[in-house]
C-alpha positions as CSV (number, residue, x, y, z in Angstrom):
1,X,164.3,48.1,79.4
2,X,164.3,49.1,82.9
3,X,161.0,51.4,84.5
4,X,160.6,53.3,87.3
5,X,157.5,54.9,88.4
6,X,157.4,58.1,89.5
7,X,156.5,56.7,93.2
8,X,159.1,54.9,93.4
9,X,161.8,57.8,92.4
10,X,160.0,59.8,94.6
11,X,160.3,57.0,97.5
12,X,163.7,56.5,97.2
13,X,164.4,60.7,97.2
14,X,162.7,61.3,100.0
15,X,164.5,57.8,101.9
16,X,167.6,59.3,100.8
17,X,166.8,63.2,102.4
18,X,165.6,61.4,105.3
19,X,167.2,63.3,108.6
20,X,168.1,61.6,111.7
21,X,167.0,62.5,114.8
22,X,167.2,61.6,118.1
23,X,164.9,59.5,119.9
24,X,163.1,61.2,123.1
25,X,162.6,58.1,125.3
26,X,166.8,58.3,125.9
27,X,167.0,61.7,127.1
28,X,168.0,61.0,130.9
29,X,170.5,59.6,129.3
30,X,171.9,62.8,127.8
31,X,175.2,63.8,128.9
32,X,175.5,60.9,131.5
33,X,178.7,59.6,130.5
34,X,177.7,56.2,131.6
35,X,177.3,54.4,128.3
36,X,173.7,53.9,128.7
37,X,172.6,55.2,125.7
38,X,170.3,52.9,122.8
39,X,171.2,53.5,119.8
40,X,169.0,56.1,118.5
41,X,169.0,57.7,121.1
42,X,171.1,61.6,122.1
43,X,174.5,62.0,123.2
44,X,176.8,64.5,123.5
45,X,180.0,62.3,122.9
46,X,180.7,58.6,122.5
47,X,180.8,58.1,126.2
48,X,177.1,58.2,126.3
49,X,176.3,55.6,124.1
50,X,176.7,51.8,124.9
51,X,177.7,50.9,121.3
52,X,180.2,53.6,122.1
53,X,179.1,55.7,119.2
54,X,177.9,58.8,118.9
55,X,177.1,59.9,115.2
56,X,177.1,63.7,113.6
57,X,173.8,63.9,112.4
58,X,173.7,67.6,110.6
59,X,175.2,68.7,113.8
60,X,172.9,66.9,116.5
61,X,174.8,63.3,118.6
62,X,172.7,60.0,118.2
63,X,174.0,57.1,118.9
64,X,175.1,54.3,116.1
65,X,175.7,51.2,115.7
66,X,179.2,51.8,114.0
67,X,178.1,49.6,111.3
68,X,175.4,52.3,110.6
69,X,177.4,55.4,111.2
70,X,177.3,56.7,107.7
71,X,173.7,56.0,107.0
72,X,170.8,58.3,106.7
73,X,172.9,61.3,106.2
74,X,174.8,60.4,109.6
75,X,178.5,61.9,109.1
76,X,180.2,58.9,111.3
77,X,181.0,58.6,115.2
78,X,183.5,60.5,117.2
79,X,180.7,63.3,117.3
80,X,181.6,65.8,120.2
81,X,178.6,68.3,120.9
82,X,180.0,72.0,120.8
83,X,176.7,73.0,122.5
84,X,176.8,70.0,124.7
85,X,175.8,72.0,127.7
86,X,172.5,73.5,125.7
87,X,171.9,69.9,124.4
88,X,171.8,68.5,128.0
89,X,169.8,71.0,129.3
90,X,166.9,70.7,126.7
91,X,167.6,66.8,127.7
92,X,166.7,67.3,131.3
93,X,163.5,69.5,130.2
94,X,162.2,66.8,128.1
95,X,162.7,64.2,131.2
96,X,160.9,66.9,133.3
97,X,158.1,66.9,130.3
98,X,158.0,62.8,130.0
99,X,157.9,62.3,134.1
100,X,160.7,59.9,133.5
C-alpha cells in the first residue's frame, strides 16, 4: 500500500504550477542578438541565447537548455517575442535600475 502525505501532494502541486521567469542579472542582454544570453535568462528570440534557445514561458522568452525546453510549464524554443520592442525596453530600465 502506497502513502502520501498531504505535504508531499501539496509539494509536488505546487512544483508542477511552478512559472518560469526570467532571471534579472541577464537583462543587458535582452534583445542583443549576440548569443550572450545564460540560460535563464530573457530573450526576445533564439538569437539571444547562447544555447540558442529561447523558450515560451506563458508568453515571456527565457532561455533553455533545449534539453529543458518543455519543463516547468516552458512550451519549447523557437519563442519569438510579439512585444519584443516593450520587452527590451523594460530590459534596458532594469540595467538602468541594477547599474549594470
Amino acid at each position: 500500500m502506497v502513502r502520501i502525505s498531504i505535504a508531499a501532494l501539496l509539494t509536488f502541486a505546487l512544483a508542477t504550477a511552478a512559472q518560469v521567469t526570467p532571471n534579472n542579472a541577464g537583462a543587458k542582454n535582452v534583445g542583443a542578438g549576440n548569443g550572450a544570453q545564460f540560460i535563464t535568462g530573457g530573450c526576445v528570440n533564439n538569437a539571444d541565447c547562447a544555447s540558442g534557445c529561447c523558450a515560451n514561458a506563458s508568453g515571456v522568452g527565457v532561455c533553455s537548455a533545449e534539453a529543458a525546453q518543455f519543463q516547468n510549464g516552458k512550451n519549447g524554443c523557437n519563442f519569438v517575442d510579439p512585444n519584443a520592442q516593450a520587452t527590451i525596453a523594460k530590459a534596458k530600465a532594469q540595467v538602468q535600475k541594477q547599474g549594470f
